[in-house]
C-alpha positions in Angstrom: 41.0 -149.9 -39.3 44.7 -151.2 -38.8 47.1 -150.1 -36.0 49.5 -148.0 -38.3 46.0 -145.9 -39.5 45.2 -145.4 -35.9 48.3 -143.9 -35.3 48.4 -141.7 -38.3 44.9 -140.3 -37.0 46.3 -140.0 -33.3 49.0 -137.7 -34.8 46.5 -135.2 -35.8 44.7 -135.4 -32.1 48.3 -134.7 -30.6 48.7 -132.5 -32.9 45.8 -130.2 -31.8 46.8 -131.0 -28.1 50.6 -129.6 -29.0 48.6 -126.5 -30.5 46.4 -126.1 -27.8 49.5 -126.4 -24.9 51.3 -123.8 -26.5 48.5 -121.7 -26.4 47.8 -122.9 -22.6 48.5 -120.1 -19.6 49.7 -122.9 -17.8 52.8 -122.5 -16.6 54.8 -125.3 -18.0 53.0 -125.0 -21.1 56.0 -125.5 -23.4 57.4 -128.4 -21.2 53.5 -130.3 -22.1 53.9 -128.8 -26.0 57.0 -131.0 -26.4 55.6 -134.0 -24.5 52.7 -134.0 -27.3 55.3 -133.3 -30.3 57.2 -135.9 -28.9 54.5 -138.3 -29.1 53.2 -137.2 -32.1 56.3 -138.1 -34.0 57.0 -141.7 -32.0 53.5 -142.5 -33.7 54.8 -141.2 -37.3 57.9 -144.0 -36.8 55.7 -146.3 -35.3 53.1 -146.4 -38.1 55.8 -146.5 -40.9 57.2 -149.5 -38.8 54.3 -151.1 -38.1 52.7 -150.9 -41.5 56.1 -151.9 -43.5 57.0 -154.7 -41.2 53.5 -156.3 -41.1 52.3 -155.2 -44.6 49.1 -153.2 -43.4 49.7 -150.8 -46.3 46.6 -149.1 -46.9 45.3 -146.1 -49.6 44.3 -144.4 -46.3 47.6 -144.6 -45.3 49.4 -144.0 -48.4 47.6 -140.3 -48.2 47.2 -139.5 -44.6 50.4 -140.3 -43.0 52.5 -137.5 -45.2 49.4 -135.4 -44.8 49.5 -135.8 -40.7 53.1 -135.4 -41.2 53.0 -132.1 -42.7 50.2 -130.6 -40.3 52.1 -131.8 -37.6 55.7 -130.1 -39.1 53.5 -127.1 -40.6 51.6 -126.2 -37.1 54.9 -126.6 -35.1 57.0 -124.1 -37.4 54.4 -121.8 -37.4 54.1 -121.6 -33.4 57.8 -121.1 -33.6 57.8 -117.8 -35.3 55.9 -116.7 -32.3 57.6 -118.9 -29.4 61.0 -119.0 -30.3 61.4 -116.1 -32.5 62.1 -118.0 -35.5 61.8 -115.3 -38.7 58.7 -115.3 -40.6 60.4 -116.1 -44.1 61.7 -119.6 -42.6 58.3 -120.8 -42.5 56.7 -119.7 -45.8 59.8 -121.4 -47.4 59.0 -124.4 -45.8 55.3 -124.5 -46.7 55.5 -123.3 -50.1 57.8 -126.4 -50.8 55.3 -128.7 -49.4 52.5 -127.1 -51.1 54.4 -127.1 -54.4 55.6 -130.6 -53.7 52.1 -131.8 -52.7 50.5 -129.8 -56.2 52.8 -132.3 -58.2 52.2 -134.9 -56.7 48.3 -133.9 -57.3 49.3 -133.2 -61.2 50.9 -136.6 -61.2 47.8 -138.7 -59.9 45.5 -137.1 -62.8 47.9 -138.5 -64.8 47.8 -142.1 -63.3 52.0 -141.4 -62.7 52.9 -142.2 -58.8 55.5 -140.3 -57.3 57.4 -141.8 -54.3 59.3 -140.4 -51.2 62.6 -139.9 -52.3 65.4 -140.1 -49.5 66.4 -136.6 -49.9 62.9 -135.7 -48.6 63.2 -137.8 -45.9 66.4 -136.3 -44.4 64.7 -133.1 -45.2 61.5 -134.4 -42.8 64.3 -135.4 -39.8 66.1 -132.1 -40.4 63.1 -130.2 -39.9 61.8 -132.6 -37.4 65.6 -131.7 -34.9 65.0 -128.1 -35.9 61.5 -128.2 -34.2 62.8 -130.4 -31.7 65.9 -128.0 -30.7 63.4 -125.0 -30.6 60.9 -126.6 -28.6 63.4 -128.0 -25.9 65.2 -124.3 -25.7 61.4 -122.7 -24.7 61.0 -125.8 -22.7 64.0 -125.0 -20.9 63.5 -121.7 -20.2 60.1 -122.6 -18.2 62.4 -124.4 -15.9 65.2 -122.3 -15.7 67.5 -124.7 -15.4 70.3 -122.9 -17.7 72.6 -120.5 -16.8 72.6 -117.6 -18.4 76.0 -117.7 -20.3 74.6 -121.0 -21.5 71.2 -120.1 -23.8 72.9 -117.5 -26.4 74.8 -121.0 -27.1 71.9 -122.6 -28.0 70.2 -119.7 -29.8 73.5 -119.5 -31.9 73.1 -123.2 -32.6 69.6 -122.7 -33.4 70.7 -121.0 -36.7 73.0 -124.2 -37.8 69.4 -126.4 -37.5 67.6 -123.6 -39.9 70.5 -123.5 -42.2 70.8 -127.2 -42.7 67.0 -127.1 -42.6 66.7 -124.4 -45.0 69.5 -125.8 -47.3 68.0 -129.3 -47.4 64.0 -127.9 -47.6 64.9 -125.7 -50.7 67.4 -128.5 -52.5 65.3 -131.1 -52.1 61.9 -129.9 -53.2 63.6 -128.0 -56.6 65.2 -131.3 -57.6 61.9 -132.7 -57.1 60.3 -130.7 -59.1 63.1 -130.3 -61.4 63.1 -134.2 -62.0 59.1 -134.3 -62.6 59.3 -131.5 -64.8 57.7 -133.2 -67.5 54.3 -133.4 -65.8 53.8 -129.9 -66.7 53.4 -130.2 -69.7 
């Protein structure tokens, strides 16, 4: 197994370990939540690196690297409805576009068509990637209480700009998709 596929699968163990510190009744359980998300996406750009540079492209690869992307992005957004307050509808948007995105790109293998990353979908990925990050380091923060209080409503506030640029690019992004690919449903 190459390095870049050992990564990908180490994504999905630090995944579980995010999950499981956020669930933790240790006390600087969101401080060790964002350790592991932070790991857990050096290993998504190390992978990519790794595998593009020394051309270890694999099939594994080419299906579990988005996949261990999205569980990762998925599980994190989902804890943040209940950590960070972050409204329920946020969330289904964002995983209804990846499950539509994910059923074309299903509908296109049976018909032997490949459809690529496009670059909108990346920025989409690192959009939603900051968001998490922004959310996790504000509940991080608040464990150490390092903040005054005059200071955290301006982060909240900011909070809002990260889902609306999250949001914007999320919904954009996977309609155009599907939009341009319309012809595989037929």
């Amino acid at each position: 197994m190459t390095l870049p596929n050992r990564l990908t699968l180490a994504r999905f163990s630090l995944t579980a370990l995010f999950v499981a510190a956020t669930e933790s009744p240790f006390r600087w359980n969101m401080t060790l939540a964002l350790i592991f998300f932070a790991l857990a996406v050096l290993t998504d750009y190390l992978d990519g690196a790794l595998a593009r540079r020394r051309n270890l492209m694999t099939n594994f690869g080419i299906l579990m690297d988005p996949l261990a992307d999205k569980v990762l992005n998925v599980s994190a957004f989902i804890l943040l409805v209940v950590y960070a307050d972050l409204p329920p509808w946020v969330v289904i948007v964002i995983v209804a576009r990846e499950f539509l995105i994910t059923g074309l790109r299903l509908v296109a293998g049976n018909k032997g068509v490949i459809l690529p990353a496009e670059q909108l979908g990346k920025h989409k990925t690192i959009w939603q990637v900051m968001t998490i990050f922004f959310f996790l380091i504000l509940t991080a923060f608040l464990e150490w209480q390092l903040w005054p209080a005059w200071w955290i409503p301006i982060w909240i506030h900011g909070g809002w700009m990260f889902v609306a640029v999250t949001m914007t690019l999320t919904l954009y992004s996977g309609l155009g998709y599907l939009w341009r690919n319309r012809v595989l449903f037929s």
